[in-house]
C-alpha positions in Angstrom: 164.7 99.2 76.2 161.6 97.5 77.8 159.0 95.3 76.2 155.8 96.6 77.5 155.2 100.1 76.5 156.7 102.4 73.3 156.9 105.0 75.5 160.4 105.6 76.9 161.9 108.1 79.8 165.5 109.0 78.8 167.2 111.4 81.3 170.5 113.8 80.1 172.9 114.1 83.0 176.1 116.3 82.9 177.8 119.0 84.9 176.0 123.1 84.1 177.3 124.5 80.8 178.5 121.1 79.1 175.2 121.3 76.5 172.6 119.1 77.5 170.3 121.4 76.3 171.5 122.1 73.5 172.1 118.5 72.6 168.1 117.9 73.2 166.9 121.1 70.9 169.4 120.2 68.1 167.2 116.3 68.2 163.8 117.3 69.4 163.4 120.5 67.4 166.6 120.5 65.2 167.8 124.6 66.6 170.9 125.6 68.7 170.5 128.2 71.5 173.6 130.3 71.8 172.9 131.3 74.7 173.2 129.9 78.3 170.4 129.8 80.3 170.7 127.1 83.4 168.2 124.6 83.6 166.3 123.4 86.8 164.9 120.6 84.7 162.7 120.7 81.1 161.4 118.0 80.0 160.9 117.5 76.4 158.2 114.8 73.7 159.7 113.3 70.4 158.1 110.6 68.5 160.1 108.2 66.6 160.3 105.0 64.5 161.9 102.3 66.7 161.7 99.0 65.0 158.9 99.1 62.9 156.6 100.7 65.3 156.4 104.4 67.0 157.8 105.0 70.2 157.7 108.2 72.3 160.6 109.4 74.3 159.8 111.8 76.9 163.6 113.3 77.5 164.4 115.1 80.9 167.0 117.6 80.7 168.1 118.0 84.5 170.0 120.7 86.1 174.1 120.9 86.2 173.7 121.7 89.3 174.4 119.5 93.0 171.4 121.5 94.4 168.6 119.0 93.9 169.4 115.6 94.7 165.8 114.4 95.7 165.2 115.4 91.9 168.0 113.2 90.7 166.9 110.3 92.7 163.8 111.0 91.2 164.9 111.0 87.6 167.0 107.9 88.0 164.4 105.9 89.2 161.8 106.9 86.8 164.2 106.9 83.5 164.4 103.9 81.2 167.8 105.2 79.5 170.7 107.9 80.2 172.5 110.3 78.5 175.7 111.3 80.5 177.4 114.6 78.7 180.4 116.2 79.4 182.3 118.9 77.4 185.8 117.8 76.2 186.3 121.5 76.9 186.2 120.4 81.0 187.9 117.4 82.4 185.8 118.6 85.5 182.8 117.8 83.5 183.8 113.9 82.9 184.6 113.2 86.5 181.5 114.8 87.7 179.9 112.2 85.7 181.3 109.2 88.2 179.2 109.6 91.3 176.0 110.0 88.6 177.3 106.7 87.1 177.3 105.5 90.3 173.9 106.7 91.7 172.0 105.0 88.2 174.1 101.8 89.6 173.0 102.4 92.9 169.1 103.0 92.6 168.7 101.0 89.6 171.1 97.6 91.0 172.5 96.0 87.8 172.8 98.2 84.3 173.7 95.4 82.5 170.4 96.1 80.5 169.8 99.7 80.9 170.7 101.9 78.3 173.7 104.5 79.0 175.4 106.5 76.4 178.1 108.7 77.4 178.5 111.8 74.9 181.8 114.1 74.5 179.9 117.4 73.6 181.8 120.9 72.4 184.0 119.3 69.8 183.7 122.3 67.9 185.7 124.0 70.3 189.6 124.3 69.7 190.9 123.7 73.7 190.0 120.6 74.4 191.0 118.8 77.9 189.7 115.6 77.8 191.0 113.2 74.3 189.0 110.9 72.5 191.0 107.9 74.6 189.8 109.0 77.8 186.2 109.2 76.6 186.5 105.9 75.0 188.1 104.4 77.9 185.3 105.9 80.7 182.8 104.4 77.9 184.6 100.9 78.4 184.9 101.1 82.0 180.5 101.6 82.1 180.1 99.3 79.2 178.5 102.6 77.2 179.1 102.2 73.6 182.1 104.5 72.6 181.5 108.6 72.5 179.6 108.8 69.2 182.6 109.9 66.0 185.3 109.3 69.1 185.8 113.0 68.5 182.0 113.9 70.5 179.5 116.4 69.5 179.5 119.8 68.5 175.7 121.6 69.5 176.8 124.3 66.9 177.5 122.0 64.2 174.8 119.8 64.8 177.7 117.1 64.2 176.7 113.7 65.7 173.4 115.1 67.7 171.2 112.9 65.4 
């Protein structure tokens, strides 16, 4: 991600209600929540062993919600890698991803080198509205590696939030 430092800013986008934070509690402290309790922005520590060597990723779990673009900004420009979820419950959810895309373009000028994983989240769930394809091919279109499983992630399950 960057050669100076093993500490590491990775920001989780996506529209209220898609999991973000459940995706971040199932990695950093290996629980679900339930529950939904809208986020303004948490920001959360994990240690890990990145090539050899321990890095520290301080991941930001920012709101679902339009109301705070300063804060967005803000996050883009201070977050080394991005984490764009969306529910395949929601096509709403995916497309509200595009003008974030575009904002990390914006602020940050080429992504060529910038980390960006786009993650189908709610697999679990029976009604789906968005398929694996359309996933895969909004992953190709942002050079993103394909949604993890090509099915996504299920915060219940734990499936694929490793």
């Amino acid at each position: 991600m960057r050669g100076e430092s093993n500490d590491y800013r990775v920001v989780v986008f996506g529209a209220g209600g898609v999991g973000k934070s459940s995706l971040v509690l199932r990695f950093v402290k290996g629980t679900f929540r339930d529950t939904y309790i809208p986020t303004i922005e948490d920001t959360y520590r994990q240690v890990i062993s990145c090539d050899k060597s321990v890095c520290t990723l301080q991941i930001t779990d920012t709101t679902g919600s339009h109301q705070f673009p300063a804060m967005q900004r803000l996050s883009i420009s201070k977050g080394h890698a991005f984490i764009l979820v969306f529910s395949v419950t929601s096509k709403q959810s995916l497309e509200e991803l595009k003008p974030i895309y575009q904002q990390i373009v914006q602020i940050k000028g080429s992504v060529e080198s910038i980390p960006i994983m786009l993650v189908g989240n709610k697999c679990d769930e029976t009604q789906r509205e968005v398929e694996s394809r359309e996933g895969e091919a909004m992953a190709k279109e942002w050079k993103c590696p394909p949604p993890a499983g090509a099915g996504g992630h299920g915060g219940v399950t734990g499936r694929g939030a490793r």
